[in-house]
C-alpha positions in Angstrom: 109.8 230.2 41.6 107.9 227.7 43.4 104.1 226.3 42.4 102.9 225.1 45.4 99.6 222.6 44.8 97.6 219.9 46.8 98.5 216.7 46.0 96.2 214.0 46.9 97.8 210.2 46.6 96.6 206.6 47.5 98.4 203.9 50.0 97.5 200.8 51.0 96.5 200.1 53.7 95.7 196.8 54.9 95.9 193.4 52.6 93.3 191.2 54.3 93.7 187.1 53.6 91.2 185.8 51.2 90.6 182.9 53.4 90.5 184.0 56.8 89.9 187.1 56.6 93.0 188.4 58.8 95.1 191.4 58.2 98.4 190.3 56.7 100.3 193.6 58.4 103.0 193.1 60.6 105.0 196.1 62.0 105.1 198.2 58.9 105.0 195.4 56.6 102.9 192.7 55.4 103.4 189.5 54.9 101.3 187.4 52.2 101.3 185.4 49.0 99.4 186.2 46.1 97.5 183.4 43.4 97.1 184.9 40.5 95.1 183.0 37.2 94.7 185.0 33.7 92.3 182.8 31.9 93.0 182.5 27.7 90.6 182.1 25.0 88.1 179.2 24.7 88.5 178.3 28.4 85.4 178.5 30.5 86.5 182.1 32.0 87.5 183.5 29.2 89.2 186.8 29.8 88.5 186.6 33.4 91.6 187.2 36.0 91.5 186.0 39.3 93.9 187.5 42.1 93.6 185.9 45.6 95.4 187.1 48.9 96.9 184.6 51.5 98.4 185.8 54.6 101.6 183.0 55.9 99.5 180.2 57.7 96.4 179.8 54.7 99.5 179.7 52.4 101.4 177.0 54.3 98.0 175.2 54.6 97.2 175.6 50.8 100.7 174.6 49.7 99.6 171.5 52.3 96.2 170.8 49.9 98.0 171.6 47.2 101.1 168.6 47.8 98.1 166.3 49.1 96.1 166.8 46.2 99.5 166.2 43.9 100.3 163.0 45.9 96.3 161.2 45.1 97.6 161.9 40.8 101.2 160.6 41.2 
């Protein structure tokens, strides 16, 4: 016997960049990084998780930041 039923289901579908506000889709794809910060007890943002979205070139530019930041402590 067969129970036939409506099925309803969720995809994504776009990931926009956090910084520039681009879609990250290419072809059938999509190409990002993700930041992610879970913040522990006694800290500031206690509790608070953070998830950020970068599509390739704010990545490449962050990572930039981030090695020029890294450079000014030693």
């Amino acid at each position: 016997m067969r129970i036939m039923g409506e099925v309803v289901s969720q995809a994504v579908l776009d990931i926009v960049c956090d910084i520039c506000k681009r879609t990250t889709k290419k072809d059938e794809n999509f190409e990002y990084s993700v930041l992610s910060a879970s913040w522990g007890y006694g800290s500031k943002n206690d509790g608070d998780e953070w998830e950020f979205h970068f599509c390739e070139y704010c990545s490449l530019q962050f990572l930039e930041h981030i090695n020029t930041v890294k450079k000014m402590y030693g």
